[in-house]
C-alpha positions as a LaTeX table, in Angstrom:
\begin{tabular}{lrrr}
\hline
Residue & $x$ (\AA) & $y$ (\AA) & $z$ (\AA) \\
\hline
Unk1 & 23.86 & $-4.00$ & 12.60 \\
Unk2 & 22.77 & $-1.49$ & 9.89 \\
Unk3 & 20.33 & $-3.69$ & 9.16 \\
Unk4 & 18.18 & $-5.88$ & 10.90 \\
Unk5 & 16.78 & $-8.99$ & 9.25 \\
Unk6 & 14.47 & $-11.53$ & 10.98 \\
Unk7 & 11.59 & $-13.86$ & 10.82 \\
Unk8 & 8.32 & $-13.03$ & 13.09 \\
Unk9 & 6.08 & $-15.73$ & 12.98 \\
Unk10 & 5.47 & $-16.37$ & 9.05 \\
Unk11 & 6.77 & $-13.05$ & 7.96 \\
Unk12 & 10.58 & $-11.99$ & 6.96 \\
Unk13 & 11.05 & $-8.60$ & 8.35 \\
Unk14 & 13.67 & $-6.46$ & 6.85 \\
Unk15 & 14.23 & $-3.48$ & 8.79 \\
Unk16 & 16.54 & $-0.44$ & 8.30 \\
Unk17 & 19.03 & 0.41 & 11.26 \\
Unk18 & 21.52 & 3.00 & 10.52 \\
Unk19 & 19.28 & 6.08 & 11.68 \\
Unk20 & 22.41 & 8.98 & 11.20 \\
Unk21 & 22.73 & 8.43 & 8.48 \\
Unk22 & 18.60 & 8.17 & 8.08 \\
Unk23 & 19.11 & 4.53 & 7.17 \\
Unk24 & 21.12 & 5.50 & 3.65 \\
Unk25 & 22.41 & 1.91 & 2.10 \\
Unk26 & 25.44 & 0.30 & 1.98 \\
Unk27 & 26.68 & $-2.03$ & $-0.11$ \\
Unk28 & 26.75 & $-4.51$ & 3.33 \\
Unk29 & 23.18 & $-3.53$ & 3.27 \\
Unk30 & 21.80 & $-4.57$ & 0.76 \\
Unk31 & 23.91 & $-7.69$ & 0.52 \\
Unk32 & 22.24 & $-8.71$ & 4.15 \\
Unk33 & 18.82 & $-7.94$ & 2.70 \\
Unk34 & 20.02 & $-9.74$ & $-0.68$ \\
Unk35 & 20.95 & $-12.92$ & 1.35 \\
Unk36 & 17.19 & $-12.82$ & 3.69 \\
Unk37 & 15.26 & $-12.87$ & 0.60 \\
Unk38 & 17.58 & $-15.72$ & $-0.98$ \\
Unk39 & 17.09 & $-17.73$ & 2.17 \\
Unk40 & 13.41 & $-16.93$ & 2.26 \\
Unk41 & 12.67 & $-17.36$ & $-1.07$ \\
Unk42 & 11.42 & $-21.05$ & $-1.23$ \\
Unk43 & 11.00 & $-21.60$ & 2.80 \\
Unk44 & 7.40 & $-22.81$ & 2.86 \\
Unk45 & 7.47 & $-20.92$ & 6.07 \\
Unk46 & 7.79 & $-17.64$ & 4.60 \\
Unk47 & 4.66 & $-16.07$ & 3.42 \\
Unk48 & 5.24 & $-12.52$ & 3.11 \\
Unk49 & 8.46 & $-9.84$ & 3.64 \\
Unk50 & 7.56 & $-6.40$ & 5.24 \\
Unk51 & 10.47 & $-3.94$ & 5.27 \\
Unk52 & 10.45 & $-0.94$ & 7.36 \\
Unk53 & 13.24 & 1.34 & 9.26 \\
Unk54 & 14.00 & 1.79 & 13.11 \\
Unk55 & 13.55 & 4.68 & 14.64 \\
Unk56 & 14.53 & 8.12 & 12.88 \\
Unk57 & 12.49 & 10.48 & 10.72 \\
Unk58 & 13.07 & 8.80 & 7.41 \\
Unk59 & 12.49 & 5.39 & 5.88 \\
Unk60 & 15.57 & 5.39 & 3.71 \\
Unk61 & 17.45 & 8.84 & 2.34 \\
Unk62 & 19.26 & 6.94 & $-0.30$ \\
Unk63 & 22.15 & 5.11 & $-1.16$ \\
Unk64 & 25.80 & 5.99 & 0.35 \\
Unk65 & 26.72 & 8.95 & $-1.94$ \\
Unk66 & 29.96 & 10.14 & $-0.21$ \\
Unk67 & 31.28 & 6.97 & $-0.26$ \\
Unk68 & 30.44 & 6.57 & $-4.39$ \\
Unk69 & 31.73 & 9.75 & $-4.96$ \\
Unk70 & 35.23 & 9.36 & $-2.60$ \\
Unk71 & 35.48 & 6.24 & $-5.35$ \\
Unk72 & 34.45 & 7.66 & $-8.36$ \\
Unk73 & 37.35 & 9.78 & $-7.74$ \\
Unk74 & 39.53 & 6.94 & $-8.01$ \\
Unk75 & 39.39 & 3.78 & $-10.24$ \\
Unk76 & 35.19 & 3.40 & $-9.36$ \\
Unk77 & 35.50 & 0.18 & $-8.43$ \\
Unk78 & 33.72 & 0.59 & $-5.04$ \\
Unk79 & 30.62 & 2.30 & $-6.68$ \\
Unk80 & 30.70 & $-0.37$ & $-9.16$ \\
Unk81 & 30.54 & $-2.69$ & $-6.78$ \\
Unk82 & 27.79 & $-0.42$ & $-4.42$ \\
Unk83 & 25.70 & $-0.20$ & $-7.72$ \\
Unk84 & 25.81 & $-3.87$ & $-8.55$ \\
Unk85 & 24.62 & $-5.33$ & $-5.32$ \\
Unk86 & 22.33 & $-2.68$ & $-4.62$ \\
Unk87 & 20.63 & $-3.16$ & $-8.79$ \\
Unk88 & 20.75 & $-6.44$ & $-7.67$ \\
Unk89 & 18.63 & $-6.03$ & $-4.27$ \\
Unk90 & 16.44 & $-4.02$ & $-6.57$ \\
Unk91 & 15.44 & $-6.89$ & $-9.09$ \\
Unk92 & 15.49 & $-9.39$ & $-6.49$ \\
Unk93 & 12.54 & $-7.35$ & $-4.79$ \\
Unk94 & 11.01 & $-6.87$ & $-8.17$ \\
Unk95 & 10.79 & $-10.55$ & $-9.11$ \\
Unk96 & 10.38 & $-11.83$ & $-5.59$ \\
Unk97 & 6.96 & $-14.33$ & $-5.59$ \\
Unk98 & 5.75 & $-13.66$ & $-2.10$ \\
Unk99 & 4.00 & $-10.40$ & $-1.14$ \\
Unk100 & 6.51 & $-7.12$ & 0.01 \\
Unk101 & 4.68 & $-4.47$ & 2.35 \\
Unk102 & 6.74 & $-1.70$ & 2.07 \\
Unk103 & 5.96 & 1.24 & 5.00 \\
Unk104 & 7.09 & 4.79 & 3.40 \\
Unk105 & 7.33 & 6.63 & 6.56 \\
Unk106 & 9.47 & 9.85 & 6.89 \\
Unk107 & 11.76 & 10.42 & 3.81 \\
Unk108 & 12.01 & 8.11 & 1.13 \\
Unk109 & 14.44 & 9.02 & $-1.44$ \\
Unk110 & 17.12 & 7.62 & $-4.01$ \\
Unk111 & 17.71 & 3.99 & $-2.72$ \\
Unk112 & 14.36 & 4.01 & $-0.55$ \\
Unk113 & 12.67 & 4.35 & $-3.86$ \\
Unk114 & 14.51 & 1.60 & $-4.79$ \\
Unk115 & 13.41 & $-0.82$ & $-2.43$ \\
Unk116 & 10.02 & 0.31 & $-2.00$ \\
Unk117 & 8.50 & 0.57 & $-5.17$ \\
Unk118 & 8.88 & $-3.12$ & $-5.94$ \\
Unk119 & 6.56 & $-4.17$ & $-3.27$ \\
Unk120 & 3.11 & $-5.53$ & $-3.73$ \\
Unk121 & 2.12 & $-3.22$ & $-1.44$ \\
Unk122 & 3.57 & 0.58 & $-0.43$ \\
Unk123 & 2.40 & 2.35 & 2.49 \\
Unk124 & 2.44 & 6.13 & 2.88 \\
Unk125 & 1.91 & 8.49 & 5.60 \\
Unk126 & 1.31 & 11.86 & 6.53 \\
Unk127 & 5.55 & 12.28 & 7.36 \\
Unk128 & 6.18 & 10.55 & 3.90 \\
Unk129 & 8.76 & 12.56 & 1.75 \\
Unk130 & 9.52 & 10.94 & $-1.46$ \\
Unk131 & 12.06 & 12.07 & $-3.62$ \\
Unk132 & 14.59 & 11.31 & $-6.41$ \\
Unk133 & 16.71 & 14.49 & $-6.42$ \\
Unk134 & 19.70 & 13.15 & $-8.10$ \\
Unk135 & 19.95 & 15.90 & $-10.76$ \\
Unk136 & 20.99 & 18.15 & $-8.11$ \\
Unk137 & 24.35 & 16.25 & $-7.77$ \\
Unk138 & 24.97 & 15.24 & $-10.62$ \\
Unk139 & 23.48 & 11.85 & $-10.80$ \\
Unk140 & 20.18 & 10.57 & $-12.23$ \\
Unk141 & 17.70 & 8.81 & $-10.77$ \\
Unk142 & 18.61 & 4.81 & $-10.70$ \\
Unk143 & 17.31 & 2.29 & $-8.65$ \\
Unk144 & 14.67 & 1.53 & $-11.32$ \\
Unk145 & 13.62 & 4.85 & $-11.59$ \\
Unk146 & 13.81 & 4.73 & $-15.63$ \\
Unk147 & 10.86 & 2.01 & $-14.88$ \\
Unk148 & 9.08 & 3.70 & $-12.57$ \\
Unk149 & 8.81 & 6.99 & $-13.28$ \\
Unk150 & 8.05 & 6.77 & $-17.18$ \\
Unk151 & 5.54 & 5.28 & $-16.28$ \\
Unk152 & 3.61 & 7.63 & $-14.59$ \\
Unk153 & 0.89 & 9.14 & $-16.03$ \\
Unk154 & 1.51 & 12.13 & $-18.81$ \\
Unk155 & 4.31 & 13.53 & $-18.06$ \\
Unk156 & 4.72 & 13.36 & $-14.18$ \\
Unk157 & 7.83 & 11.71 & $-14.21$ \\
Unk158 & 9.72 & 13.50 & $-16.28$ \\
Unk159 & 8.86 & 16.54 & $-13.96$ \\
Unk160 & 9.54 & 14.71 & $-10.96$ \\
Unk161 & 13.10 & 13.66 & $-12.56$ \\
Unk162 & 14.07 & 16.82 & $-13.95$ \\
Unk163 & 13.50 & 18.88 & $-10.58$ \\
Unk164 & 13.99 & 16.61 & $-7.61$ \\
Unk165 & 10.17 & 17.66 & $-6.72$ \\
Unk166 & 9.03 & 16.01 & $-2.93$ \\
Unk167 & 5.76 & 14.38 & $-3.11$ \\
Unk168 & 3.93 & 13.81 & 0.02 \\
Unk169 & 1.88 & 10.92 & 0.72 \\
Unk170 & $-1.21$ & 11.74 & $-0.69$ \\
Unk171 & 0.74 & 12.75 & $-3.73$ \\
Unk172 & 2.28 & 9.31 & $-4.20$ \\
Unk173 & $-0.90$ & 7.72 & $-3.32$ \\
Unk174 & $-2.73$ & 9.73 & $-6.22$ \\
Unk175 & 0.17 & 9.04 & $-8.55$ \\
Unk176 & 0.39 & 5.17 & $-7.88$ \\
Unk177 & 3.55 & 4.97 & $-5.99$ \\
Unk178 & 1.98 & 4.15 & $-2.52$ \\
Unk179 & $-0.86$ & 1.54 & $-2.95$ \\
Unk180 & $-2.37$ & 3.01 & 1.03 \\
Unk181 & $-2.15$ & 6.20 & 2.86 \\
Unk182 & $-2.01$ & 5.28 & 6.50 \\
Unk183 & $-1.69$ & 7.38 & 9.32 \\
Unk184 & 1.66 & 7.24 & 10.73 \\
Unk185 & $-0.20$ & 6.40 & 14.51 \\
Unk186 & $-1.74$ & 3.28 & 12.84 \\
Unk187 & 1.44 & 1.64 & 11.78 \\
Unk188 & 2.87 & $-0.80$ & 14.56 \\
Unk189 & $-0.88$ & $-1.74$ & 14.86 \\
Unk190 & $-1.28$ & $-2.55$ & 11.05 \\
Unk191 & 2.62 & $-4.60$ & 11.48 \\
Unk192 & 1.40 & $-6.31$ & 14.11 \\
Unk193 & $-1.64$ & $-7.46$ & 12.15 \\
Unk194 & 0.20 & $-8.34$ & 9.15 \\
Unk195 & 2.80 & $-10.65$ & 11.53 \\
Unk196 & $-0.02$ & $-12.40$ & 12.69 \\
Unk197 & $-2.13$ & $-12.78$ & 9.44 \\
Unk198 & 0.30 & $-12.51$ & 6.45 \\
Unk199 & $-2.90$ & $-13.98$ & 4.23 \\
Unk200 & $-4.67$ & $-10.93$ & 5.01 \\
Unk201 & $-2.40$ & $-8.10$ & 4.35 \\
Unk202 & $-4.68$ & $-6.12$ & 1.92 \\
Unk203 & $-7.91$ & $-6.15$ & 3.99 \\
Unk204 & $-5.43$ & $-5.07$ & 6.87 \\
Unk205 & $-4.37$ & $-2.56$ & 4.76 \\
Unk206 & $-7.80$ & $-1.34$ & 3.27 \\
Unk207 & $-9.27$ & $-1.46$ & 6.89 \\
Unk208 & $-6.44$ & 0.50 & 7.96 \\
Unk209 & $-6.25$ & 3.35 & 5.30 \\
Unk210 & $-7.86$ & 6.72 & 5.65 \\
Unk211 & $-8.73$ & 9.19 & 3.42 \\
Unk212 & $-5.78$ & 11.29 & 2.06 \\
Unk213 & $-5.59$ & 15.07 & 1.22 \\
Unk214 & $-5.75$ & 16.39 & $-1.78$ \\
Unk215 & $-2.82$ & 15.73 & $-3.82$ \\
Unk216 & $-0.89$ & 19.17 & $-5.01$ \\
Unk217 & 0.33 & 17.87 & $-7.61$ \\
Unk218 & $-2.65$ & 17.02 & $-9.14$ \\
Unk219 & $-3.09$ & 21.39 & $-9.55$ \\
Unk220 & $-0.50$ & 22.18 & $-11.94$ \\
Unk221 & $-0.80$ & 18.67 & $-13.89$ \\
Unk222 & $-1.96$ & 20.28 & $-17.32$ \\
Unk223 & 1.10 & 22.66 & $-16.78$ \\
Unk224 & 3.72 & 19.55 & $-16.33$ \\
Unk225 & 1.91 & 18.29 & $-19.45$ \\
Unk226 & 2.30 & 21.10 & $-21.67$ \\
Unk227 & 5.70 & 22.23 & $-20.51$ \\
Unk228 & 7.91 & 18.92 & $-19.89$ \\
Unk229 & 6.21 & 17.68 & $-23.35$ \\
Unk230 & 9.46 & 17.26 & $-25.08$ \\
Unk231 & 12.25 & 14.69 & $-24.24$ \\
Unk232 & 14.80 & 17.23 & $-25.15$ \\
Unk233 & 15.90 & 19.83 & $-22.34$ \\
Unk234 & 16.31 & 22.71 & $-24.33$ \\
Unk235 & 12.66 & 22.02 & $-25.72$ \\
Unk236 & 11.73 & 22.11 & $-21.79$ \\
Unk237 & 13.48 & 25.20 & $-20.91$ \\
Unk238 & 12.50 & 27.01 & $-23.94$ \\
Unk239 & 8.86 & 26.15 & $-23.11$ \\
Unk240 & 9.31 & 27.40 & $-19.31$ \\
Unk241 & 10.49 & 30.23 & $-21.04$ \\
Unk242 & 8.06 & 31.33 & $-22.93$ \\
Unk243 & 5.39 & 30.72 & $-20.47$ \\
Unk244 & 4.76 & 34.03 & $-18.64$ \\
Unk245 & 3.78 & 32.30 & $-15.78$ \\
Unk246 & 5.11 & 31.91 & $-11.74$ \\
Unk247 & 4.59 & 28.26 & $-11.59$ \\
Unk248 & 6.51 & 28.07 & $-14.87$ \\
Unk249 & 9.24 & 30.49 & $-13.58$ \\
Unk250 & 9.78 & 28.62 & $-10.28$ \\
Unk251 & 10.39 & 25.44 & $-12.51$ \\
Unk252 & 13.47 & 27.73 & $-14.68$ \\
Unk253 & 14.64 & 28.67 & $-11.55$ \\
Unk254 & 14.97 & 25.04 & $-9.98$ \\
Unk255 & 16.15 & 23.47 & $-13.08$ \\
Unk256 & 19.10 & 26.44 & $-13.67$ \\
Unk257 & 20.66 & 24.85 & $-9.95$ \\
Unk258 & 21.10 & 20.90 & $-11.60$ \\
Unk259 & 23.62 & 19.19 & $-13.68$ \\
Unk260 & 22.52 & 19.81 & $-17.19$ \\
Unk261 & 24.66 & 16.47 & $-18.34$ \\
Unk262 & 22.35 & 14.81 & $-15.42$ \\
Unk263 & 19.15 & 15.97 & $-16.84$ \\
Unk264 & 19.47 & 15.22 & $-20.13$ \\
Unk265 & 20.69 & 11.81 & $-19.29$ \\
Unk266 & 17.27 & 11.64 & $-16.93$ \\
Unk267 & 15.20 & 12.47 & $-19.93$ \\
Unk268 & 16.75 & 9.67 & $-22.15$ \\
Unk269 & 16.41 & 7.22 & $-19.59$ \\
Unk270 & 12.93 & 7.85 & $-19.06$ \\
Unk271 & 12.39 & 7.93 & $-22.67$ \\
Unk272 & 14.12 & 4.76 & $-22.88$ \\
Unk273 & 12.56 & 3.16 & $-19.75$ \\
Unk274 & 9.41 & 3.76 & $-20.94$ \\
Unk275 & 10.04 & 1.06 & $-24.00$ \\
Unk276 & 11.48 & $-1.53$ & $-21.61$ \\
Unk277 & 9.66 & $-4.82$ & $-21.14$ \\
Unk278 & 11.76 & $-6.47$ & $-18.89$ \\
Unk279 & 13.00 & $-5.03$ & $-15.43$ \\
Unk280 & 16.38 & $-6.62$ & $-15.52$ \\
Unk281 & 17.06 & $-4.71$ & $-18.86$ \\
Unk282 & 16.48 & $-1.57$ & $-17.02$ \\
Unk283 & 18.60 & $-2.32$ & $-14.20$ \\
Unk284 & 21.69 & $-3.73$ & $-17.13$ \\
Unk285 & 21.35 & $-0.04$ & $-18.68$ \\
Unk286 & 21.46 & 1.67 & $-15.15$ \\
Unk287 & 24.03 & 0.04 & $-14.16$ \\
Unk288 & 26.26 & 1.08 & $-17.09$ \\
Unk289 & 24.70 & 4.68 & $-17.03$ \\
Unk290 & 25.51 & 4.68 & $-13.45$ \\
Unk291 & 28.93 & 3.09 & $-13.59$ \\
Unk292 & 30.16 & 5.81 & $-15.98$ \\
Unk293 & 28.78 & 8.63 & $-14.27$ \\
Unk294 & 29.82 & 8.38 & $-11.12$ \\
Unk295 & 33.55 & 8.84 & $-12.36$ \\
Unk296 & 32.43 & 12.26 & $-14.32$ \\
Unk297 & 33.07 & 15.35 & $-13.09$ \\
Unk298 & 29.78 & 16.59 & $-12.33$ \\
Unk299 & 28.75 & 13.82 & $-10.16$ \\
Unk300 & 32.27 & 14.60 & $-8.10$ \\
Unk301 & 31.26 & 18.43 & $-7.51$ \\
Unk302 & 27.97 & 18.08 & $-6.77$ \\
Unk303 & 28.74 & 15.95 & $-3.98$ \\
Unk304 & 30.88 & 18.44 & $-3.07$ \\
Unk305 & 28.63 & 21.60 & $-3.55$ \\
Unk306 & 25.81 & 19.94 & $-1.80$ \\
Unk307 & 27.14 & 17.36 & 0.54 \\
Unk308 & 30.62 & 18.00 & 1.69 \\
Unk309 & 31.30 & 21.67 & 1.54 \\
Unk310 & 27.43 & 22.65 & 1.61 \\
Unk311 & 27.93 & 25.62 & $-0.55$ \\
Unk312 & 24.89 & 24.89 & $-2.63$ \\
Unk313 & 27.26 & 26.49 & $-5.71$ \\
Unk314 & 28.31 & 23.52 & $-7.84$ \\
Unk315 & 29.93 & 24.50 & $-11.32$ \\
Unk316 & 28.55 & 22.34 & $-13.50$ \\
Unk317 & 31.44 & 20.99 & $-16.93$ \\
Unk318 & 29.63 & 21.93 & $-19.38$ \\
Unk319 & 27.66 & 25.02 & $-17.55$ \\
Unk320 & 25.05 & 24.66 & $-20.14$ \\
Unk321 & 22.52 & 21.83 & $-22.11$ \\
Unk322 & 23.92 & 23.04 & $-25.34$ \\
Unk323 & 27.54 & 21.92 & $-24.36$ \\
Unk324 & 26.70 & 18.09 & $-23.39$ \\
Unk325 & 26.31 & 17.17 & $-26.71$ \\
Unk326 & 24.06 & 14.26 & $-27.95$ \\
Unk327 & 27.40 & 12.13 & $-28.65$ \\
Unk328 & 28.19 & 12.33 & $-24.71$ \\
Unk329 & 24.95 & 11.23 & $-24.09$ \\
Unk330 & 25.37 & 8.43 & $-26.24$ \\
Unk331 & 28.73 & 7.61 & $-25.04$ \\
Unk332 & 27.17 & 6.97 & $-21.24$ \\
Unk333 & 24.25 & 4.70 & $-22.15$ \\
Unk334 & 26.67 & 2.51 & $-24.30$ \\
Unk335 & 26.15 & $-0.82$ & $-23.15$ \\
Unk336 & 29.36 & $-2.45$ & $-21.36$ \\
Unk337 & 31.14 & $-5.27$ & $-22.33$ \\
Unk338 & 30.03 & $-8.57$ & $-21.41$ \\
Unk339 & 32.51 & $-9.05$ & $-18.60$ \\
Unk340 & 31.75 & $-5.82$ & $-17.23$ \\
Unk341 & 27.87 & $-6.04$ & $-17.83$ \\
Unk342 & 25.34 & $-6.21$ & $-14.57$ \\
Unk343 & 23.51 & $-9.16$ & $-14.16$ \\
Unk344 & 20.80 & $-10.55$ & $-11.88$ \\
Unk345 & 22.45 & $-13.00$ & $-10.07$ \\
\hline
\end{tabular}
């Protein structure tokens, strides 16, 4: 089972089992964790979900990219259906009315970001590696990331979307995306607390937590601020440009490597995210973002630069920000027909 889902005592554990692969999702994934949470939902003896992974060095690397990209070659209609289920796991999480511990542990990237960031609570350690690097192939990052990272403060998550940047866990502690920074020691201690007291899991938590490290991040934040001002990429590179700088010169150099289609649809998404009141609109608009781009060409070879072949040379169509123009932007957050259009349920 790629996933293991269970009830211990009053608590619905959810817990990650595919460690090859570091516990990437499937679309039978996160319809077994879709179908827990609909069971649990109203059982009085339910009181709290905590999701976690088995053993590996990463909570969750992401979603099954190969096998999008093997169908976005085709008709799509397998990442369509990946993306639904798995937008669908995300809202449920989002909108579920008992409390979520989340534990961060090792890598948490792409789809781990997706199911972690709607819990209550979200638990970072000193191995935590979190991540949405989806500009690098091509993609952008979904799973509510339009939600979450526009709202971060300034202009932290457009950085963080634009370059793929790894924050550890003191970093996403400082930033708001883990609620406690636990060492990594503590943590079948702290789960077996939680089992046994599901009332109590922030005091568990807060008793638990030590102090962090400083968060890097934190260093260059006027930089991020000045230079990723602008929602339009060329505004961003120019800036980078003109900045004399080696911070600002690292950023050119890790932003000339990603899809320029895939960061200018990252920046509109943010820019739209931000606006969004309601987290099932976000997921309707990734969803039709998503289901579009995974059937354009620059998805396709950046799976293959980075993730088949392992050249690390994709050639991006168009090479440059000034050839994806603002009508091809358009034409990928179009809404979808009704038929076609994600829903919660």
């Amino acid at each position: 089972m790629d996933v293991l889902t269970f009830s211990d005592g009053a608590v619905l554990r959810i817990r990650l089992n595919r460690p090859k692969a570091i516990h990437a999702l499937s679309t039978g994934m996160c319809a077994a964790m879709l179908d827990a949470l609909d069971a649990t939902e109203r059982d009085p003896a339910i009181e709290a979900v905590l999701i976690d992974h088995a053993e590996g060095r990463g909570f969750c690397a992401g979603g099954d990219i190969r096998m999008i990209a093997e169908s976005g070659a085709g008709d799509g209609s397998a990442a369509r259906a990946f993306f639904r289920v798995e937008y669908r796991l995300n809202h449920r999480l989002f909108t579920y009315p008992k409390p979520i511990v989340a534990f961060m542990d090792g890598i948490t990237m792409g789809g781990g970001v997706g199911i972690s960031q709607p819990a209550r609570f979200r638990v970072a350690t000193e191995n935590t590696k979190f991540a949405m690097p989806e500009t690098g192939i091509g993609l952008f990052p979904d799973v509510g990331g339009g939600w979450y990272l526009s709202r971060l403060p300034g202009r932290l998550g457009q950085y963080i979307a634009l370059t793929g940047y790894r924050l550890d866990g003191a970093e996403c502690l400082a930033l708001g995306l883990a609620t406690h920074f636990v060492a990594a020691a503590a943590l079948d201690g702290v789960k077996a607390a939680i089992t046994a007291t599901p009332q109590a899991i922030a005091s568990i938590l807060d008793d638990a937590s030590t102090t962090a490290p400083d968060a890097a991040i934190l260093a260059h934040r006027d930089e991020i601020d000045r230079l990723f001002a602008s929602n339009r990429l060329e505004d961003v590179l120019a800036a980078l440009e003109a900045d004399p700088g080696e911070w600002a010169a690292a950023q050119r150099a890790t932003l000339a490597s990603k899809s320029s289609q895939a960061m200018k649809v990252s920046l509109r998404l943010l820019a739209e995210g931000a606006g969004m009141t309601d987290f099932a609109d976000e997921m309707r608009q990734e969803y039709a973002v998503a289901a579009r781009v995974a059937q354009l060409p620059d998805f396709l070879e950046g799976v293959r630069a980075l993730i088949i072949d392992k050249d690390n040379a994709p050639r991006w169509k168009p090479a440059t920000p000034q050839g994806v123009t603002d009508a091809a932007v358009d034409a990928i957050f179009a809404p979808l027909p009704a038929h076609e259009a994600w829903t919660p349920q």
